[in-house]
N, C-alpha and C positions, 0 to 999 in steps of 0.2 A: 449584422455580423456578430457570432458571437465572440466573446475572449475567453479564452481559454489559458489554464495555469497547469504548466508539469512542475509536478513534486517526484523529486525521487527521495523515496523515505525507504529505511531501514526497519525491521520486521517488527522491534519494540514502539517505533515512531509511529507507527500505522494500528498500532495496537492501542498508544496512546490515544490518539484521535478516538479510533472505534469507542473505546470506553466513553471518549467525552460525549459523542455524539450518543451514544447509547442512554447516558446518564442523561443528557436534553432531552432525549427521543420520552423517557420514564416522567420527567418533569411535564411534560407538554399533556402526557397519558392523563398526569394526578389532577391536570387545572382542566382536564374536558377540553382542550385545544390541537387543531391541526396538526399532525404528524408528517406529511404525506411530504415535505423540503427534506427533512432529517432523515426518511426515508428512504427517498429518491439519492443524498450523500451518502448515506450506507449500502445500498446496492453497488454503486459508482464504487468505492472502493472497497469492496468482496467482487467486483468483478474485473478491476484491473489484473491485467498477466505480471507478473512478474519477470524483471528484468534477464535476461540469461546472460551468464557472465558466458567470455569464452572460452573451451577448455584449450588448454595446455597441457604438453605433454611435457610433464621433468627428466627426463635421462638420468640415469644414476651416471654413477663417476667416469665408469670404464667404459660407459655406452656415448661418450660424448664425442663428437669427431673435431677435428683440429684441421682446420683451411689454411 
């Protein structure tokens, strides 16, 4: 069974990650060692969806009805 972790990150948050990973991914490049885990996390989050918020409709003032 595998385990599995949801993150819900915010667009700077995922951006942060990207870089770090990226910056491993460049280290691993310079020592002549395996890429292909760093890789396989960098796919993994470039192909997560993005959350849809819900819409909502705001009514202006005069458009609102009273029960």
């Amino acid at each position: 069974m595998k385990d599995t972790i949801i993150l819900e990150l915010k667009e700077y948050e995922k951006g942060i990650i990207v870089n770090a990973l990226n910056d491993k991914r460049n280290e691993l490049i310079r020592n002549n060692e395996d890429t292909e885990l760093v890789d396989d996390l960098l796919m993994k989050i470039f192909e997560t969806p993005e959350k849809k918020r819900p819409f909502v409709k705001r009514l202006a003032k005069d458009e609102r009805r009273y029960c």
